[in-house]
N, C-alpha and C positions, 0 to 999 in steps of 0.2 A: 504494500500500500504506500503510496505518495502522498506527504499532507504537507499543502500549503497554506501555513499561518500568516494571517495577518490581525497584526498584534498594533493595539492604542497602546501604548509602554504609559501615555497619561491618562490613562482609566483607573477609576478608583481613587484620585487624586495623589497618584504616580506611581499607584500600589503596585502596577502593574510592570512598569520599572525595575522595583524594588525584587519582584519575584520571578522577573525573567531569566536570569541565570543559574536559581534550581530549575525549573522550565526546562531549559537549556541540557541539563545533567538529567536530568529523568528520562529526557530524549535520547540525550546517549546512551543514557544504561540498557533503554529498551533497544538501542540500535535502529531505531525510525529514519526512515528517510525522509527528511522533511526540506520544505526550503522556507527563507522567514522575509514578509515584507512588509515593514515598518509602516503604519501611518504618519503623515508630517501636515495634516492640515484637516479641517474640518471638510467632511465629503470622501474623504481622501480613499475610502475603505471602498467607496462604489467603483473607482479606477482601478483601484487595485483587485479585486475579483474580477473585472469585466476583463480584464488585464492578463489573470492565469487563465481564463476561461477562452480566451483568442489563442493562446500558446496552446492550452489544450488540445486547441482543434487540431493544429497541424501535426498532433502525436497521436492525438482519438485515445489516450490510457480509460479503460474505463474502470482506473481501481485509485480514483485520485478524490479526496476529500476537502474543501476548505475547511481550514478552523478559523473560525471568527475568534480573538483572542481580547478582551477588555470588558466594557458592560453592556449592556442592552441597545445603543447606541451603536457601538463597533457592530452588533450581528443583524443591527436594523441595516444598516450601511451595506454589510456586504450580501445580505437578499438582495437590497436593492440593486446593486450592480450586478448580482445576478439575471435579476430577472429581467431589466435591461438588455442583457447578453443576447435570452432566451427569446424575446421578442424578437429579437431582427434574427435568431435561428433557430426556430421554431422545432427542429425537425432533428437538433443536436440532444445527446445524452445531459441529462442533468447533472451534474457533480454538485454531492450533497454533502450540505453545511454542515461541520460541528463546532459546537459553542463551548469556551474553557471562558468559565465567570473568574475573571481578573478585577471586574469595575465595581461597583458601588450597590447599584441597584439588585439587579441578577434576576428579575422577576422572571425573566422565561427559563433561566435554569430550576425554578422550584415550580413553575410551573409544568415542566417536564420532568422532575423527580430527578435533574442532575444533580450531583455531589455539590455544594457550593464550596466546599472546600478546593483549590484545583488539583493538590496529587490526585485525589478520587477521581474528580472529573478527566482527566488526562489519561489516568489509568484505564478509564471506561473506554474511551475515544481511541486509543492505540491497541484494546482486547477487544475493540468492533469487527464484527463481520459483514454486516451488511444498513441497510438503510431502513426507515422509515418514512411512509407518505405521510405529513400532515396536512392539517387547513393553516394558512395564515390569512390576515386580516388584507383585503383588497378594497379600496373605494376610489373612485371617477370624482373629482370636482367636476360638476357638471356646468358652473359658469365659463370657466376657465378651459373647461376639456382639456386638464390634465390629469392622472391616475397615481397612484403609489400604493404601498403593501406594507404592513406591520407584523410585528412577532406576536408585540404583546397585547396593545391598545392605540387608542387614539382616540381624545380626551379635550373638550372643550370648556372654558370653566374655573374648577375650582382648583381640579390638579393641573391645570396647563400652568394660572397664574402662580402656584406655589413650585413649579418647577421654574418659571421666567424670575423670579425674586429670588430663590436661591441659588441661580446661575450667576446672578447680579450680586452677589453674597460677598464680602470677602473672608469668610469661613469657610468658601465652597472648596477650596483645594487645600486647604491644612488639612495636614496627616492625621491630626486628632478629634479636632473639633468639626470635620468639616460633613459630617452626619447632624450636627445641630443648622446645621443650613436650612434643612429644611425642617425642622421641627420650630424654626422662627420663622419662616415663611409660611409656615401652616396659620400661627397663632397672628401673621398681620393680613391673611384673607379673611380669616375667621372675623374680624373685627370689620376689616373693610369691605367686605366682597359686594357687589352690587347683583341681586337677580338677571337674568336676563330670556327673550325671550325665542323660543323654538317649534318647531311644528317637526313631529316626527309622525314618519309612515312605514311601518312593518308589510312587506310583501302583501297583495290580497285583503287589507284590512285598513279602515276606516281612518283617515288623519287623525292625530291627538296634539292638541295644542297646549302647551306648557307658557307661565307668562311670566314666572319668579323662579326660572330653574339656579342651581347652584351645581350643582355638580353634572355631565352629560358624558359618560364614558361607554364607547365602545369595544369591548375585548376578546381574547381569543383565547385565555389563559383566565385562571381564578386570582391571579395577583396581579395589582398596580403600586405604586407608588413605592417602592421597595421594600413589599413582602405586607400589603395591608388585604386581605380575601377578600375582595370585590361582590366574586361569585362564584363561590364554592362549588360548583360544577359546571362552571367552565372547560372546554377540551380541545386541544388541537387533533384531536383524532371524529369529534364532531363537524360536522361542514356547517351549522351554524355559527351566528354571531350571538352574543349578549350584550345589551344594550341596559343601562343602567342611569338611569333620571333620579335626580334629589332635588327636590323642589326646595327651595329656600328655607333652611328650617330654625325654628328661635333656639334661644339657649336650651331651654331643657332638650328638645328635640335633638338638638346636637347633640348632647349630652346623651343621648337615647340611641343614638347612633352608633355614635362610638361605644357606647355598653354591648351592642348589640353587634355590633360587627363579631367581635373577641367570643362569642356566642353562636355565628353563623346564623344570623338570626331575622338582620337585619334587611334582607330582603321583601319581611312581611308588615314593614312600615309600613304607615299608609300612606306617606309623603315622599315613600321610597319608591319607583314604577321599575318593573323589570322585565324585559322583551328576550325571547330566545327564539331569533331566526335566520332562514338562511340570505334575504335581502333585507333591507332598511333603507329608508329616506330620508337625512337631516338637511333643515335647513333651519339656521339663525340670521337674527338680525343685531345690526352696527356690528362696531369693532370689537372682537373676543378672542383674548388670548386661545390660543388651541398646542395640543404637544403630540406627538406621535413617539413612541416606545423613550419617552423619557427625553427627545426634542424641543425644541422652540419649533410652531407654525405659524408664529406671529400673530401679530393681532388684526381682524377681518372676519365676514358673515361666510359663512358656509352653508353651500348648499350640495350635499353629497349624496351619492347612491355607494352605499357599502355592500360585499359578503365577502367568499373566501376564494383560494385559488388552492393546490395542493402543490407541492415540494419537499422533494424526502431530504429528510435532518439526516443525519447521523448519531442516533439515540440509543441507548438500551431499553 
């Protein structure tokens, strides 16, 4: 087997850095054949897949794997440049992604039952024999007519603005503190967040109009925001989507939520709305922060037709 990594070395807030040189010795000791390409800029990871996968072709190996190497981020990056690839060659083998949680977040590693530890995860990925088909998250901006694909989510709202403030953080890259980045970004949306408003359409079924939403996440996995259960039966082995609405809620409701989450419980709010299918319709209005697997999508109305697409992982 041939694994080509591509490794954020500043994922995790340079953790990834820090533990690339055992990385390095694990892979020797297993004898891997591997070859290694650095990310050096933001994006950087969609060249770099679209990159082995043009080399690929003029060899055809069909025993060669990406390892997406950093946090949710780097493996959001390198689908995308996959699938990229796979458009304009339709008709080529897939070479399927594995993920070593190096970064911060890791949600699609626990949501896939990886090791978060990486010897585990590394050990699994190099004792692989073969692939797995998933769903990942696909949706069309239909204003714009352009498309993209997620691992984990894609989140307009509550957790986009508490990801855009702790990126803006200067806690976000210290080694120690920089997991409080976002537990201060939580406590200054919670304070300030303003409702806003949405019209969602599930496949086959009746518009619902929301007019004080607070949270609007779409996912393919049961965790967001690093390791919080969304929706505890969530699947990428499902070709559905989950689609999860919080309507603005007061202190104690918050309060209620959060009890509730840590409970798996909280889906049965009444303030809480919860959709599992295979299309959906979003669209909002004004400017709204939005995030895709733990991204910035800046701030703008969305009007989206979401489901899934399938691409085999490299999974146990």
């Amino acid at each position: 087997m041939k694994y080509f990594i591509i490794i954020n070395l500043h994922a995790g807030g340079d953790n990834a850095k820090k533990v690339w040189p055992a990385i390095q010795r694990q892979l020797a000791a297993s004898h891997a054949d591997y070859q290694t390409l650095y990310t050096a800029y933001p994006n950087h990871a969609i060249e770099l897949s679209e990159q082995i996968l043009d080399e690929l072709d003029t060899t055809s190996p069909a025993d060669a794997v990406l390892i997406a190497a950093g946090g949710d981020g780097t493996l959001h990056e390198t689908l995308l440049g996959c699938q990229r690839y796979y458009q304009a060659h339709p008709h080529d083998h897939q070479v399927p992604i594995a993920f070593l949680p190096v970064g911060s977040g890791n949600d699609f590693a626990r949501g896939l039952k990886i090791p978060l530890k990486w010897e585990n995860a590394l050990a699994d990925i190099l004792s692989g024999a073969t692939s797995k088909i998933i769903n990942v998250g696909h949706y069309v901006d239909l204003d714009h007519h352009l498309e993209g694909f997620f691992t984990n989510n894609l989140g307009i709202g509550f957790d986009a603005t508490v990801v855009h403030l702790a990126n803006k953080s200067s806690l976000k890259t210290h080694q120690f503190f920089g997991k409080f980045s976002y537990m201060a970004a939580i406590l200054d949306v919670i304070i300030h967040f303003q409702g806003f408003h949405a019209e969602i359409q599930p496949a086959n079924v009746p518009e619902v109009t929301f007019d004080n939403v607070f949270l609007l996440t779409t996912t393919d996995i049961p965790y967001f925001g690093g390791g919080i259960n969304i929706v505890p039966t969530a699947s990428v082995f499902d070709d559905h989507l989950d689609l999860v609405v919080v309507e603005k809620p007061s202190l104690w409701q918050l309060i209620l939520f959060i009890s509730m989450i840590f409970l798996k419980r909280h889906l049965r709010l009444k303030f809480i709305h919860h959709y599992h299918e295979k299309e959906l319709f979003i669209k909002t209005n004004g400017n709204r922060l939005g995030q895709i697997d733990g991204e910035e999508l800046g701030a703008r109305s969305y009007n989206l037709k979401l489901n899934t697409i399938k691409y085999p992982f490299w999974v146990r």
